[in-house]
C-alpha positions as CSV (number, residue, x, y, z in Angstrom):
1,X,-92.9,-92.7,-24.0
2,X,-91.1,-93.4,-20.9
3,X,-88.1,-91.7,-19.7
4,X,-85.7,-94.8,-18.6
5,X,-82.4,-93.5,-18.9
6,X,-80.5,-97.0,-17.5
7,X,-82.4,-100.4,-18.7
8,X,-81.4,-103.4,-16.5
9,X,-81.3,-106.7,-18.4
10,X,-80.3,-109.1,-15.8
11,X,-82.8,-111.5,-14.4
12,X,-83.3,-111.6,-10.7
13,X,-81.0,-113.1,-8.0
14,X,-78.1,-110.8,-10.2
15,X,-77.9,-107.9,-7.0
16,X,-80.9,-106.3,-8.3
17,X,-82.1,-105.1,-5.2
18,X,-78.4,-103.7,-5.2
19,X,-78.3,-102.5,-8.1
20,X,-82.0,-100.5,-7.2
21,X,-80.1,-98.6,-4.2
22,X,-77.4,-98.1,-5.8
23,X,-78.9,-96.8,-8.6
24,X,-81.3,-94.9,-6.2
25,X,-77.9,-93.5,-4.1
26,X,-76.8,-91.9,-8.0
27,X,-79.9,-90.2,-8.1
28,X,-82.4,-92.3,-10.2
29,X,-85.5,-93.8,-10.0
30,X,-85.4,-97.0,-9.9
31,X,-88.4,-100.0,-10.7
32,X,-88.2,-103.4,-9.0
33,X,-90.4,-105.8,-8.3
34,X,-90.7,-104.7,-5.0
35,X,-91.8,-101.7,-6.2
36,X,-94.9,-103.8,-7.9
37,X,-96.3,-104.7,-4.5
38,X,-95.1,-102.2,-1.8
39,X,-95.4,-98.9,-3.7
40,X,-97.8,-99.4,-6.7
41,X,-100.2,-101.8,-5.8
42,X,-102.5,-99.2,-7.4
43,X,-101.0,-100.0,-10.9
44,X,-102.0,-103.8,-10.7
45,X,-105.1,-102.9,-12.9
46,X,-102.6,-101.9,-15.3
47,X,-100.8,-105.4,-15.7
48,X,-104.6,-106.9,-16.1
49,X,-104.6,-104.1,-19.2
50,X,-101.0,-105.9,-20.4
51,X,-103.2,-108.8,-20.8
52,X,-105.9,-107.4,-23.3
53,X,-104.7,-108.5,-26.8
54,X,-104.4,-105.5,-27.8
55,X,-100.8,-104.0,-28.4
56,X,-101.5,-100.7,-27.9
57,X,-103.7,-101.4,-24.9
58,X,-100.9,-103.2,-23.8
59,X,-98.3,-100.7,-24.8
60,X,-100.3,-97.8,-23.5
61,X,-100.5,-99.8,-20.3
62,X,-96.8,-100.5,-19.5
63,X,-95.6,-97.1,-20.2
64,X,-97.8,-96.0,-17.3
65,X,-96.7,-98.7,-14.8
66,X,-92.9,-97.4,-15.5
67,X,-94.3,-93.7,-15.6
68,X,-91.7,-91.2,-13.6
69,X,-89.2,-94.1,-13.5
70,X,-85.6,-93.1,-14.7
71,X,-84.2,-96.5,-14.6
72,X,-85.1,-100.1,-14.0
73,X,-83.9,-103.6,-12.9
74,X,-85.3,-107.1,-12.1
75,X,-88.3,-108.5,-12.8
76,X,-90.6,-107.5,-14.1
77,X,-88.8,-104.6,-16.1
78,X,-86.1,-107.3,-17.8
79,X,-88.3,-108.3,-19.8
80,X,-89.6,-105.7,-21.1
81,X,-85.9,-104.8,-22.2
82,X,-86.1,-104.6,-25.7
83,X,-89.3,-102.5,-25.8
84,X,-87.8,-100.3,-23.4
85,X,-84.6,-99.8,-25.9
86,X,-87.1,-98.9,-28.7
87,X,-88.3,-95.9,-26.9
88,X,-85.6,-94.6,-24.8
89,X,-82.9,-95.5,-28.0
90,X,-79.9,-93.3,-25.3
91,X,-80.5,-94.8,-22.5
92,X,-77.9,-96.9,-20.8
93,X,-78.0,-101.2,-21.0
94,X,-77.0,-102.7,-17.8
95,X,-76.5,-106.6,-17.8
96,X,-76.2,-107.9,-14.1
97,X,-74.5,-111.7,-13.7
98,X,-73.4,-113.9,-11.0
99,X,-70.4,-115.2,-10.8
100,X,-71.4,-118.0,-13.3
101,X,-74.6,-119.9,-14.6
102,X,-74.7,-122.6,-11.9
103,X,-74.6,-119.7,-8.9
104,X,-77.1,-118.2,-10.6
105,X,-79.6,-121.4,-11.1
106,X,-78.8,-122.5,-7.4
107,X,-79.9,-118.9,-6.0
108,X,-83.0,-118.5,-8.3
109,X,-84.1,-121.9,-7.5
110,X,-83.8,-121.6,-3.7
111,X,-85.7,-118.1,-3.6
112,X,-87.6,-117.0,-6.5
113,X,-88.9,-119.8,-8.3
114,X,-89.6,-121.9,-5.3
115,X,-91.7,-118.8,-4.1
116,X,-94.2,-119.8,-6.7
117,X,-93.5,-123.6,-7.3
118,X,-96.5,-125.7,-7.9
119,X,-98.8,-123.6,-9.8
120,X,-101.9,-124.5,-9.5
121,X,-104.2,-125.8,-12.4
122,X,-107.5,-126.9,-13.0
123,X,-110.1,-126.9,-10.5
124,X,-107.8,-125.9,-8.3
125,X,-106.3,-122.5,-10.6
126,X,-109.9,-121.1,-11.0
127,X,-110.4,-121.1,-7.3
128,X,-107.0,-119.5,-6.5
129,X,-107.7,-116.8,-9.7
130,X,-111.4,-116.2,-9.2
131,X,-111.5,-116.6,-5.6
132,X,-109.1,-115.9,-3.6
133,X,-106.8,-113.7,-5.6
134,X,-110.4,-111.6,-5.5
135,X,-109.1,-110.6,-1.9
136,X,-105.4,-109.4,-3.0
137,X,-105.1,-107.4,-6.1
138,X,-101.0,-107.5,-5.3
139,X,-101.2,-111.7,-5.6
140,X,-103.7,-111.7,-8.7
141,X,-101.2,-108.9,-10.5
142,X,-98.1,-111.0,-9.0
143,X,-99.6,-114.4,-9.9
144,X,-100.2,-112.6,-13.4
145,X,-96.9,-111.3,-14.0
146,X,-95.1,-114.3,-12.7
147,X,-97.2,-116.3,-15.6
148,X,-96.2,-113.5,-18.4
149,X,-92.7,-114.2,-17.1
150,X,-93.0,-118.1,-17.9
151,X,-94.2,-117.3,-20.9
152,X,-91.4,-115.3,-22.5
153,X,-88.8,-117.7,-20.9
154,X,-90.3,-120.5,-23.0
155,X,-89.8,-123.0,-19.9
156,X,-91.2,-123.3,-16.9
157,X,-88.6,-122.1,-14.2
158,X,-90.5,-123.6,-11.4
159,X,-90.0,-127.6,-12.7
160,X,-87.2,-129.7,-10.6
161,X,-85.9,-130.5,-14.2
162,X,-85.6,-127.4,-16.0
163,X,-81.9,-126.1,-16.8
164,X,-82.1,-122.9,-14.9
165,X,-78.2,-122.2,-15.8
166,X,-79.0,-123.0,-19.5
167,X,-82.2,-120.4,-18.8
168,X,-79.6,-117.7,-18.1
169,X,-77.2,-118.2,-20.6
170,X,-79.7,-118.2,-23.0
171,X,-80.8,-115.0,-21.6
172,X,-77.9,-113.4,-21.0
173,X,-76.1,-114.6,-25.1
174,X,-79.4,-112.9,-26.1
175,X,-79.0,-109.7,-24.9
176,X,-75.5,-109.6,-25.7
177,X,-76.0,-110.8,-29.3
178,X,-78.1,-107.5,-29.4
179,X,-77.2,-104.6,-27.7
180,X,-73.8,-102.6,-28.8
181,X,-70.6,-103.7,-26.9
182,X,-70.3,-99.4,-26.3
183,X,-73.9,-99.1,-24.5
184,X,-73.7,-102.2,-22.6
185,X,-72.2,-103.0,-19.4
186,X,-72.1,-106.7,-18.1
187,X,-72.1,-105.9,-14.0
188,X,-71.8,-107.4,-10.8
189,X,-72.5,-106.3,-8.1
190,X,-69.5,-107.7,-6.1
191,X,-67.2,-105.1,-8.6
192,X,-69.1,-102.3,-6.7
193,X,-68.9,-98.3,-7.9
194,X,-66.1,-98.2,-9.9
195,X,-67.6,-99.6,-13.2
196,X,-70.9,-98.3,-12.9
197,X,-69.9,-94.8,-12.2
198,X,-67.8,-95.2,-15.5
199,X,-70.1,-96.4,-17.7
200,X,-72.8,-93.6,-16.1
201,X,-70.5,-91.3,-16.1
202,X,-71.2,-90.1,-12.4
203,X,-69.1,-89.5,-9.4
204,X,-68.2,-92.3,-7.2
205,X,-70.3,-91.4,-4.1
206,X,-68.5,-91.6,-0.7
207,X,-70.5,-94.6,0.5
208,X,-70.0,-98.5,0.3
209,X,-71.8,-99.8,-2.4
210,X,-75.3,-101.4,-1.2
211,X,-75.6,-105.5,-0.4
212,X,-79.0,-106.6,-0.3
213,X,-81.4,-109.4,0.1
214,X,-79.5,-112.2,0.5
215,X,-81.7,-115.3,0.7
216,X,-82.3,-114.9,4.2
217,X,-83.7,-111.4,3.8
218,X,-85.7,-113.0,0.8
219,X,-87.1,-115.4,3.1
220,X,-88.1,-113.2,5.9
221,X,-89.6,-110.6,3.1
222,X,-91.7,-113.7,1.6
223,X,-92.6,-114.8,5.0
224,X,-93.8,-111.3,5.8
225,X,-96.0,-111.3,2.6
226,X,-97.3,-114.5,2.8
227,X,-98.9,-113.8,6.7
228,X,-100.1,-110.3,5.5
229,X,-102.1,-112.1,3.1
230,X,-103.2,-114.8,5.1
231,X,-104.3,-112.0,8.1
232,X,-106.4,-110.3,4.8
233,X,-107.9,-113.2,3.6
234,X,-108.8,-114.6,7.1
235,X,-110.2,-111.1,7.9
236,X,-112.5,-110.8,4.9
237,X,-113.7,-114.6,5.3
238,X,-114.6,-114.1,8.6
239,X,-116.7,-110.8,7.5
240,X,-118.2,-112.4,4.4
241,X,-119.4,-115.1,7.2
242,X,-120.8,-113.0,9.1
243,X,-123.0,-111.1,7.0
244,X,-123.9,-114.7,5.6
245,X,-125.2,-115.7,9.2
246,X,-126.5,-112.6,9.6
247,X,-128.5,-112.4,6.3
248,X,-130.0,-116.4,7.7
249,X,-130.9,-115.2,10.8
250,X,-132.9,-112.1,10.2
251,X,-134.4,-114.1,7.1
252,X,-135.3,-116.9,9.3
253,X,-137.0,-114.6,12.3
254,X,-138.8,-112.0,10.2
């Protein structure tokens, strides 16, 4: 069982990363996917586990990647939202929106589903999975979850002529269509403490609300990622090299 007291429904690029501080600032603890690579890279295994075929397995697995988490937003936590319902039945529904669909699908498709445009296939997907993902359990357990998240969308996000704004509706009708008008609250960000504090409950701290990661925070948080890997992969390559030379040379003179 986990102990989520506020489940966030909204997709990403909704003010998630917002919506984590300021849930954070009220005193819970909040999941984002940020939280999948900078703080639990150690849980990755546990996304392989999601994978198994087995529900339990699978079960027993995500309740301890969201272990000692009070609340959660974004990716990968949406869409586990329903699950998340099931076994926290009090807890709080939080549904975070843009100002309307096309916002939405113009901001998604110029950070987050670009990041991972072009997925690779065939000969060139087994390299990248049994390669070089070998060198970065945060990009094999992102690469995974990115994958699970096509998956339950139906469509793929990343293709020039997928409806992103149709994508969200979709998403957001669904939720919506099945979680109570009284435990739901449809939030964004730009509305700031007011309604949150209402539907939580809580105290209106004496602070602005948080604005984060706009794209060009995105971009320069990607950027940083990306040349952290590369450093690690170039790194390791030129080790692996070296003990191969090595290996050659003391073969070839002894």
């Amino acid at each position: 069982m986990t102990s989520l007291r506020v489940i966030g429904t909204g997709l990403g690029r909704t003010g998630t990363l917002s919506q984590k501080a300021a849930l954070e600032i009220l005193g819970y603890t909040c999941h984002h996917m940020l939280e999948v690579v900078h703080k639990h890279p150690d849980r990755i295994p546990l996304w392989e586990r999601m994978w198994s075929g087995d529900p339990d397995t699978a079960d027993e697995a995500l309740k301890a990647i969201f272990e000692g988490y009070t609340a959660t937003v974004d990716y990968p936590g949406c869409i586990f939202w329903e699950k998340f319902l099931q076994w926290n039945p009090q807890a709080k529904v939080i549904l975070s929106v843009r100002d309307s669909a096309e916002v939405w699908a113009v901001s998604a498709r110029n950070t987050i589903f670009p990041a991972v445009k072009g997925r690779l296939v065939g000969i060139k997907r087994w390299l990248f999975i049994n390669i070089v993902t070998q060198f970065s359990s945060s990009l094999r357990g992102i690469y995974r979850i990115y994958d699970f998240i096509f998956r339950e969308h139906g469509v793929d996000p990343t293709r020039e002529d997928t409806d992103l704004a149709r994508m969200y509706e979709d998403w957001n009708a669904n939720v919506i269509a099945k979680v109570p008008s009284s435990n739901l609250l449809i939030f964004n960000v730009k509305d700031g403490w007011e309604p949150l504090c209402k539907f939580l409950d809580l105290p209106i701290p004496d602070q602005p609300f948080p604005s984060v990661n706009n794209k060009a925070e995105f971009d320069k948080r990607k950027e940083k990622f990306k040349k952290g890997m590369f450093i690690k992969f170039a790194v390791l390559s030129l080790t692996v090299s070296a003990i191969g030379v090595g290996a050659i040379g003391y073969v070839i003179m002894n």
